[in-house]
Backbone bond lengths (Angstrom), bond angles and torsions (degrees), N, CA, C in turn:
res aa  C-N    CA-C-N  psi(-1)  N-CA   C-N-CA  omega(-1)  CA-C   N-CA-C  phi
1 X - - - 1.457 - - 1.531 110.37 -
2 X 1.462 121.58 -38.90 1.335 122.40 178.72 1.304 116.57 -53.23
3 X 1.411 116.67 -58.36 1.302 139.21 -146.15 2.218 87.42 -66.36
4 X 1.189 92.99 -52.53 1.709 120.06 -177.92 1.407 113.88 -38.59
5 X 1.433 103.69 -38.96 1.673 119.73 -171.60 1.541 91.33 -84.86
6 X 1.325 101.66 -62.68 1.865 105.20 177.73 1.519 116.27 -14.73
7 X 1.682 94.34 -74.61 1.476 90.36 -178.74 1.555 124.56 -80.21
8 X 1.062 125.30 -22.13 1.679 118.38 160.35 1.794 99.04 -39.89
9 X 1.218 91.26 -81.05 1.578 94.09 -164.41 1.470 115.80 -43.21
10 X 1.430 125.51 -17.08 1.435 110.77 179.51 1.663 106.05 -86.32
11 X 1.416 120.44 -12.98 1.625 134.46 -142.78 1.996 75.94 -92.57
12 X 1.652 105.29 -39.33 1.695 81.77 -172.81 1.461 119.13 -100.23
13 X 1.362 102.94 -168.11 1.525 92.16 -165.85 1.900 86.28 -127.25
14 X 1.610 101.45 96.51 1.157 108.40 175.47 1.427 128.85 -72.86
15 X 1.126 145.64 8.47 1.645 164.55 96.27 1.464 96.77 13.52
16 X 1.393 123.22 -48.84 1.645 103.86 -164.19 1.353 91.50 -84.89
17 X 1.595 152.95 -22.91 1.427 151.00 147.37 1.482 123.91 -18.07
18 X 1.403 87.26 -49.34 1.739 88.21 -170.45 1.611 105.59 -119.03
19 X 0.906 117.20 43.40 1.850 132.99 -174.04 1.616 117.67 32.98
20 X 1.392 95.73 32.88 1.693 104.59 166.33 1.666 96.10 107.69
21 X 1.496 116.38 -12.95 1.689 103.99 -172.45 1.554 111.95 -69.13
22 X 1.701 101.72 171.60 1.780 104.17 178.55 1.642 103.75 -64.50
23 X 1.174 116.88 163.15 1.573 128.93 154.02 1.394 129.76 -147.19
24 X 0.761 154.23 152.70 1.539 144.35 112.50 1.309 131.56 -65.28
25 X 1.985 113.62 132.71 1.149 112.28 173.53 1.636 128.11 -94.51
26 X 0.882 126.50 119.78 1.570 122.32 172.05 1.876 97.17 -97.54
27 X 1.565 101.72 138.29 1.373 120.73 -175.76 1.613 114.21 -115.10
28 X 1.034 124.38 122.81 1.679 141.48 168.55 1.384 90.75 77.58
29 X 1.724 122.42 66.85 1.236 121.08 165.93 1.454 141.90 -62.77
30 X 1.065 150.73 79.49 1.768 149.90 -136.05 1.548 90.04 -72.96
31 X 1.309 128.62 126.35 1.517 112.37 167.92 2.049 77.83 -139.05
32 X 1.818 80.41 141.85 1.631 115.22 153.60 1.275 118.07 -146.70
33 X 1.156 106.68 -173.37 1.365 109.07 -164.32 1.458 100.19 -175.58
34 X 1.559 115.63 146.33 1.552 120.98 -168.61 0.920 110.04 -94.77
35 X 1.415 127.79 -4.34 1.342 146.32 -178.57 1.787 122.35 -97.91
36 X 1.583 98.08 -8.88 1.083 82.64 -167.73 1.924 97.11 -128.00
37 X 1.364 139.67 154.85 1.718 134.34 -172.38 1.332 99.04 -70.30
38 X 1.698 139.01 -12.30 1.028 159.76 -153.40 1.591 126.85 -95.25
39 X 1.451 121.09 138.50 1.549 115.73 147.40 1.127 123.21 -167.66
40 X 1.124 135.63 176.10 1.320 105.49 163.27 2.015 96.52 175.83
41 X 1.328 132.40 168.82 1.359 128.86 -163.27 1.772 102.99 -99.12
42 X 1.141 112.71 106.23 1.735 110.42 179.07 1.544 108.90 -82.61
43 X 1.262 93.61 132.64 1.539 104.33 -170.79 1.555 112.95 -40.73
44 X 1.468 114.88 -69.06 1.218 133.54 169.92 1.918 123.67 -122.11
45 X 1.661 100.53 148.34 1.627 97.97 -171.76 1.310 85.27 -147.09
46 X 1.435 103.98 117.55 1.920 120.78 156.12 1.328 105.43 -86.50
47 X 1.552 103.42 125.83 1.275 107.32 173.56 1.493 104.48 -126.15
48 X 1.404 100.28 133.92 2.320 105.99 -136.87 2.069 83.44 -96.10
49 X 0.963 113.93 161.04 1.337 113.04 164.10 1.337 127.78 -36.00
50 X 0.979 121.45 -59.85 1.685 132.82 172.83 1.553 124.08 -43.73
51 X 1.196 106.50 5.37 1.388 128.03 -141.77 1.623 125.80 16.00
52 X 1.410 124.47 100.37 1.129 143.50 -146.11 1.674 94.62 -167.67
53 X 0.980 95.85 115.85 1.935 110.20 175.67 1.499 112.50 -83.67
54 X 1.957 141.71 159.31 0.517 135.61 -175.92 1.557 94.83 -177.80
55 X 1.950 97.67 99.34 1.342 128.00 -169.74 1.671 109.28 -64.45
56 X 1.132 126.45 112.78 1.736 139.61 168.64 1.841 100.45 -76.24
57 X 1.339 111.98 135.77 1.515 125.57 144.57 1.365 106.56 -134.99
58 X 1.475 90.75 119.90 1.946 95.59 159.10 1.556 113.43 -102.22
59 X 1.547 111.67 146.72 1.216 131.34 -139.77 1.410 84.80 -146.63
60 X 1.492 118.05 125.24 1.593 135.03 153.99 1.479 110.83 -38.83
61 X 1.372 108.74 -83.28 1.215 116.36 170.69 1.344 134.21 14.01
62 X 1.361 126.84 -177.30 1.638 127.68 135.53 1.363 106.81 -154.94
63 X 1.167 143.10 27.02 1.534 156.62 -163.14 1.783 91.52 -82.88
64 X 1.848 97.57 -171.56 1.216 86.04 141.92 1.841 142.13 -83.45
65 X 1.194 116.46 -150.84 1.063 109.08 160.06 1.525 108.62 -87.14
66 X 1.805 114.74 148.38 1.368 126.82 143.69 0.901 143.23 -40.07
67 X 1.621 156.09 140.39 0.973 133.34 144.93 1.435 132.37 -52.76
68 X 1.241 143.23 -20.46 1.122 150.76 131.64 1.447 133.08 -48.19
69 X 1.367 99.74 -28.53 1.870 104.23 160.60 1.741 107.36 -77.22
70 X 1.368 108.51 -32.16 1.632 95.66 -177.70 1.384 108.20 -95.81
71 X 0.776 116.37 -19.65 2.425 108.98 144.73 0.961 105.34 -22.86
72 X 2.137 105.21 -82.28 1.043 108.43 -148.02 1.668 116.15 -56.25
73 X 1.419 107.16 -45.33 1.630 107.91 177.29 1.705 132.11 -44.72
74 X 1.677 92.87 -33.03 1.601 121.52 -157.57 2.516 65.84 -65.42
75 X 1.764 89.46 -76.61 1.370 103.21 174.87 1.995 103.63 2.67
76 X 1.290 95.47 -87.22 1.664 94.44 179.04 1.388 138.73 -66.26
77 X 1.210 111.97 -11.42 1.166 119.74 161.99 1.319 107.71 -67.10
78 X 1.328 130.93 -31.39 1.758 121.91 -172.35 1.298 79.62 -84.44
79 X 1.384 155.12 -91.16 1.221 141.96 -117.21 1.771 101.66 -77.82
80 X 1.087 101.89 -33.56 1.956 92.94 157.55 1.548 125.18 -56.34
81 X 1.507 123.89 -31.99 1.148 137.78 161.70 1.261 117.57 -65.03
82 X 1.441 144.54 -40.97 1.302 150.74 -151.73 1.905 87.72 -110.37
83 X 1.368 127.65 -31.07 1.351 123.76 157.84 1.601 120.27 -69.48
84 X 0.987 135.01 -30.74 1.316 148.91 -129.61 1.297 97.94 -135.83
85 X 1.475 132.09 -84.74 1.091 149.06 -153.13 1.324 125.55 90.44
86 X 1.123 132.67 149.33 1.658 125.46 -168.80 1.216 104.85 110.75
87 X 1.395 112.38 -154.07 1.828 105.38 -160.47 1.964 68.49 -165.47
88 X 1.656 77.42 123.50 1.559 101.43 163.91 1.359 113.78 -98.92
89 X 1.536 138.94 121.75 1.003 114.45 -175.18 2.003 107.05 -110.41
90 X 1.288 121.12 -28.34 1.506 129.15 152.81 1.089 114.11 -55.75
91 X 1.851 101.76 162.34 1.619 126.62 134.75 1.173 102.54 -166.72
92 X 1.433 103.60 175.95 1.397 103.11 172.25 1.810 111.05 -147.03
93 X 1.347 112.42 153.72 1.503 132.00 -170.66 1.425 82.23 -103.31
94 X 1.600 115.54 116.63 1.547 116.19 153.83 1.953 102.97 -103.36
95 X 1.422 92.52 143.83 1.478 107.61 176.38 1.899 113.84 -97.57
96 X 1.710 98.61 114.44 1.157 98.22 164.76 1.207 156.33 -28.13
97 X 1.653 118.04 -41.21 1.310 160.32 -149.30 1.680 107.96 -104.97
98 X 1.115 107.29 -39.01 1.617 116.98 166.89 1.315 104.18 -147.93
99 X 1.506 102.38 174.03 1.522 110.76 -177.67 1.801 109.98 -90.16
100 X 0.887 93.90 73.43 1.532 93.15 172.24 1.604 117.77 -145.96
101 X 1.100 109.80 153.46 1.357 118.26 -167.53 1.341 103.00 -129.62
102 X 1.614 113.45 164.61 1.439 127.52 153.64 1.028 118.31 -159.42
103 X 2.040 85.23 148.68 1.741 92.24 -158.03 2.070 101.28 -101.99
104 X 1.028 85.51 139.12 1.629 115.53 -172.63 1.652 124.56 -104.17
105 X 0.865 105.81 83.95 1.894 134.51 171.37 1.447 126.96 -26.47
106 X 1.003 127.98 68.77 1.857 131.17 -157.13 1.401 85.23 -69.93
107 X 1.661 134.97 55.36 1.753 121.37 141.91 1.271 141.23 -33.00
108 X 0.866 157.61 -177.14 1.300 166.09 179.56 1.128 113.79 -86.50
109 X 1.613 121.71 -28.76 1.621 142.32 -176.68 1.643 82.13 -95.03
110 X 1.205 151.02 -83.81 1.220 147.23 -158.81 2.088 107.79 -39.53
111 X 1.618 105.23 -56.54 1.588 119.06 171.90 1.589 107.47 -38.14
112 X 1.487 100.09 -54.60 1.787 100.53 -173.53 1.564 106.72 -56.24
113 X 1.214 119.63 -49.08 0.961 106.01 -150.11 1.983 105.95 -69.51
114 X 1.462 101.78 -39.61 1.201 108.42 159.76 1.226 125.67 -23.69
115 X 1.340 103.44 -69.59 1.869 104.24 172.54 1.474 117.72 -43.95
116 X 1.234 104.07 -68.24 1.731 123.18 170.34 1.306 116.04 -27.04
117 X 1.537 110.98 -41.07 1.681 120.45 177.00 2.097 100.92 -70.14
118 X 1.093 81.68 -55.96 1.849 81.78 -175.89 1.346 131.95 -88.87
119 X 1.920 101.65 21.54 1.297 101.11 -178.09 1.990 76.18 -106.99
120 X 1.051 115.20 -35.44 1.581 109.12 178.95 1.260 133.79 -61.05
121 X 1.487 96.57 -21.57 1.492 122.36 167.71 1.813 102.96 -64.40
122 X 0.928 99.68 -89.33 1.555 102.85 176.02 1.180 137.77 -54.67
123 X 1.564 120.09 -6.91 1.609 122.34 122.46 1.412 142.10 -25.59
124 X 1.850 89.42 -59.62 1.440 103.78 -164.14 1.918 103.76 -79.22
125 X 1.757 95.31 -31.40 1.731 94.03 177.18 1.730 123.62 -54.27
126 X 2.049 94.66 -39.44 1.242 92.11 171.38 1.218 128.45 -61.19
127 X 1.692 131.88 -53.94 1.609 121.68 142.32 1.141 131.49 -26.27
128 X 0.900 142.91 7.86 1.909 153.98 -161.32 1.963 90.15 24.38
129 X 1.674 111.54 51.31 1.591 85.80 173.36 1.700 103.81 -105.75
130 X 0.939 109.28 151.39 1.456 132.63 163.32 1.396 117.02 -60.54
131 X 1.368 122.69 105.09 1.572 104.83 169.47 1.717 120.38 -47.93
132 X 1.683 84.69 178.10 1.106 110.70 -161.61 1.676 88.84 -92.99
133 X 1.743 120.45 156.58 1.300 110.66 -169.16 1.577 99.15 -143.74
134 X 1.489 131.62 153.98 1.322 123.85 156.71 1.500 118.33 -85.15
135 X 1.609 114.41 7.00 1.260 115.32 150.13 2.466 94.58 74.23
136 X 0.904 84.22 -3.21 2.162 84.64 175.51 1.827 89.82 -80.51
137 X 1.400 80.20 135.23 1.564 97.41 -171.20 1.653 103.63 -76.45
138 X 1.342 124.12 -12.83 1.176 127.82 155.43 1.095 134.09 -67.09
139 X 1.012 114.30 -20.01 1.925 123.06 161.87 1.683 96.11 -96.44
140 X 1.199 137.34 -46.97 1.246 132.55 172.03 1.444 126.65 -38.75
141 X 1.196 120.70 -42.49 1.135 126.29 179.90 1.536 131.15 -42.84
142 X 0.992 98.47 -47.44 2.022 93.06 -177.02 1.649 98.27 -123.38
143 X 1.502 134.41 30.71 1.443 151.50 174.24 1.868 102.48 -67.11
144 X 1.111 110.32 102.79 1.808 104.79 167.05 1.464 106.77 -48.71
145 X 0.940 147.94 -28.36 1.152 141.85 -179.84 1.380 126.57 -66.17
146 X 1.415 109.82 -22.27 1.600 118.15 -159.07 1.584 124.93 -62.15
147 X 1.791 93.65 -26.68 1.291 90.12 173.44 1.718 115.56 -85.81
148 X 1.490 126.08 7.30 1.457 129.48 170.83 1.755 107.68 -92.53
149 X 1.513 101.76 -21.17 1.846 94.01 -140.25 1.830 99.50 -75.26
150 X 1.241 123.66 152.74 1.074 126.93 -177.12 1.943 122.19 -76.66
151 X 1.538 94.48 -22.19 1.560 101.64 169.90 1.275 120.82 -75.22
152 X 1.693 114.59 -10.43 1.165 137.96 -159.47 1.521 101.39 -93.99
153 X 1.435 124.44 -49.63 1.328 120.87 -127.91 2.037 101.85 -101.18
């Protein structure tokens, strides 16, 4: 997976990301935070001169984005904030498959829903229930659950 990100990320020309400013990239970033029920390793994080972060997901795909892919990002953008401080308001999902990207809006409507995702999460953990699944072996695939889920077994 490293090596994979490596070369995507050298193939683009991340300059049009950050509107021509300097950056540095750090790749397969681990972010937590004690503050937050959350964590998880973001593929890629430009962090622009000014110091201002700007969370990368690469995505197989070429669709649009998910709603669950723009969680997860919204996801890292807070734990870059609660590390960092400041208010991230970008990111972007680059697609493997072609060179195209999209840039993704950490709103206030995007935040809620975030919460909403991880206040349901930690509902369902307290019930020990198992989500609910569409059972496509393409969302199945790398799911912690798979070895419990009943569509699965």
């Amino acid at each position: 997976m490293h090596q994979r990100i490596e070369q995507l990320l050298k193939r683009r020309d991340l300059t049009k990301l950050t509107s021509g400013r300097s950056y540095r990239l750090k790749t397969e970033v681990p972010l937590y935070s004690p503050d937050a029920p959350f964590h998880g390793i973001c593929d890629a994080v430009l962090e622009l001169e000014d110091g201002t972060y700007i969370p990368l997901e690469i995505k197989s795909g070429n669709a649009s984005p998910h709603t669950g892919e723009i969680i997860q990002l919204c996801a890292y953008a807070v734990l870059l904030e609660q590390l960092h401080g400041g208010r991230i308001d970008i990111g972007f999902i680059l697609y493997e498959t072609k060179s195209k990207h999209k840039e993704i809006l950490f709103t206030d409507a995007v935040r809620r829903k975030l919460d909403f995702c991880v206040e349901a999460i930690q509902r369902d953990a307290a019930k020990a229930l198992v989500p609910q699944t569409s059972a496509s072996d393409a969302q199945c695939t790398q799911c912690e659950f798979m070895n419990f889920c009943a569509d699965r077994l």
